[in-house]
N, C-alpha and C positions, 0 to 999 in steps of 0.2 A: 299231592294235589296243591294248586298255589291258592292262594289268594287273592284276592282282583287285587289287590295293594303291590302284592308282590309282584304279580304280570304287567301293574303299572311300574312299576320298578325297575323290572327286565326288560320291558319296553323303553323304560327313556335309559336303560344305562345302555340298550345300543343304540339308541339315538346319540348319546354323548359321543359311546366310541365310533360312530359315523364321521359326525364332524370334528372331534377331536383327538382321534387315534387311541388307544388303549390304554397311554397311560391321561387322557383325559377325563380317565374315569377314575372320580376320586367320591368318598360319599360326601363333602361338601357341593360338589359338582351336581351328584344327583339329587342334593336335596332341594338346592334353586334349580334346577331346570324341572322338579315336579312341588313346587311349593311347601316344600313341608322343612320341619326342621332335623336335621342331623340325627337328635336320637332318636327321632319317627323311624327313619331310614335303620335305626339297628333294632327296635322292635320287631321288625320281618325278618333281618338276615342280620346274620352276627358279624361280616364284615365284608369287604369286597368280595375274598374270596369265594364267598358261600352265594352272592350274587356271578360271579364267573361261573359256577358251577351249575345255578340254572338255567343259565344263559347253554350250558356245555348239555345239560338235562332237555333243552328245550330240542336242539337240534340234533340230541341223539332218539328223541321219540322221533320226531319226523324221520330221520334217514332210516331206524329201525323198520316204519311204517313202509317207506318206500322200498327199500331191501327185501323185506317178507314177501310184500305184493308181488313182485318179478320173481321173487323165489317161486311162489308158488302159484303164477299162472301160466297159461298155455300157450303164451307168444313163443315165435320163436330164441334161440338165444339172442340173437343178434338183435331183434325187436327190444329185448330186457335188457339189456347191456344200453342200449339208446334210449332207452326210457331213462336208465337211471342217472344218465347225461342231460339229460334232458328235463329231469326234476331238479337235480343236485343245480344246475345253472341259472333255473325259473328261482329258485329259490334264495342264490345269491343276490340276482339280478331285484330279489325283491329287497331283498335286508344285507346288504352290502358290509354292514359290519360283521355281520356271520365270522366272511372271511378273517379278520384282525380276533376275532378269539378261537376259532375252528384252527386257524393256523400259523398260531403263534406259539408255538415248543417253546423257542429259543427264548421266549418274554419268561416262560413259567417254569425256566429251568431252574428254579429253587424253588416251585411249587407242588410239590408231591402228588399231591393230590388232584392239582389240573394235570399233571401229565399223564398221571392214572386213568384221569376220564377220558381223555382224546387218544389212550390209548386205546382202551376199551372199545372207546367208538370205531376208531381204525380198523383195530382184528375185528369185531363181530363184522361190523362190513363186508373185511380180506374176505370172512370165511365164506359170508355168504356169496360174495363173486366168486370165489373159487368154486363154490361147489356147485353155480349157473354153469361157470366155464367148463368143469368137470363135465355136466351134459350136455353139453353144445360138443364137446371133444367126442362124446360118447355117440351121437346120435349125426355127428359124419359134419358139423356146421365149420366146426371153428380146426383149425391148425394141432394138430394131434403132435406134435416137433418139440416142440416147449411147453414146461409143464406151466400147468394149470396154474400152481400160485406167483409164478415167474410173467405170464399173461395177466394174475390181477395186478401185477406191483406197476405192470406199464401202465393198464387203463387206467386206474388209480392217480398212479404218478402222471402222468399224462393230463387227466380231470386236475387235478391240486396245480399243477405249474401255468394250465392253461388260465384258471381262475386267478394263480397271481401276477399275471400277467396280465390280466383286466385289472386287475386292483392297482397296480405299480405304473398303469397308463392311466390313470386316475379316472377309469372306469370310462374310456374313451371309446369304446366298440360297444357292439350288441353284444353283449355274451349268449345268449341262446342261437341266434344267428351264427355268428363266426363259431359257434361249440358245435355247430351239427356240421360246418366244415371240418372242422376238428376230427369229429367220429364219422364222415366220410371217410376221412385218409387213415383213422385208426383202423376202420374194418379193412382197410386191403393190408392189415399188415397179422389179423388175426384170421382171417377165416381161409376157412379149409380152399 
């Protein structure tokens, strides 16, 4: 559990990485843009990294949250599969720097321990789409041809390149708009 310090903290270092991209965030950076001084900012977190990490904590509760939800209600597959397009994008569209630490591997490929988390975050995700898609295969919805976790790496991959592809047009579209054309075109390529 954080600390209102710390939530203020994780809140302005994605504000920084908003307007200044990831490597914008430095903790001198954060410590002027929330008034306090430098070793304030290491009383909470012991350095960047360990603020990356709840930045990576913050949005692995939410997707966990939203993942379980479609897991276990009674919509159709294809309702859960669009919902979770449909959170995953409200939710960039709100905090836009999500994107620049959610999917940034290649920044934290000497960082063990962020690759650890976003990996983490990824599988539990896979599994739990695979194991939606597994019932949707099961119950006559979805394309029974291609397996199951071959169908989460498209939607998946399909969700991740769609969003950096709003971030690298410097967020020039609607993404929840143009995303449910997205998953228009994506359902006629999975369902039954």
């Amino acid at each position: 559990m954080q600390t209102e310090r710390q939530k203020e903290i994780v809140e302005a270092a994605l504000e920084l990485i908003t307007k200044k991209g990831i490597q914008g965030l430095t903790i001198k950076n954060l410590a002027k843009k929330i008034d306090i001084t430098e070793p304030a900012i290491y009383r909470h977190f012991d350095n960047k990294i360990q603020i990356l990490i709840a930045i990576l904590e913050l949005f692995k509760s939410n997707s966990e949250q939203i993942f379980s939800y479609e897991l276990n209600n009674d919509d159709n597959v294809i309702d859960k599969i669009e919902h979770l397009f449909t959170m995953h994008f409200a939710a960039f569209s709100a905090t836009p720097s999500l994107i620049s630490v959610i999917f940034s591997e290649e920044i934290f490929r000497n960082e063990t321990i962020l690759i650890d988390k976003i990996s983490e975050i990824i599988n539990k995700n896979d599994k739990i789409l695979t194991t939606i898609i597994i019932n949707g295969q099961k119950n006559g919805e979805l394309r029974t041809d291609i397996d199951a976790k071959y169908l989460s790496t498209v939607i998946m991959g399909s969700l991740r390149l769609f969003v950096k592809k709003w971030q690298f047009s410097a967020y020039s579209f609607n993404l929840p708009k143009e995303g449910k054309k997205l998953f228009d075109s994506l359902k006629l390529l999975i369902i039954k």
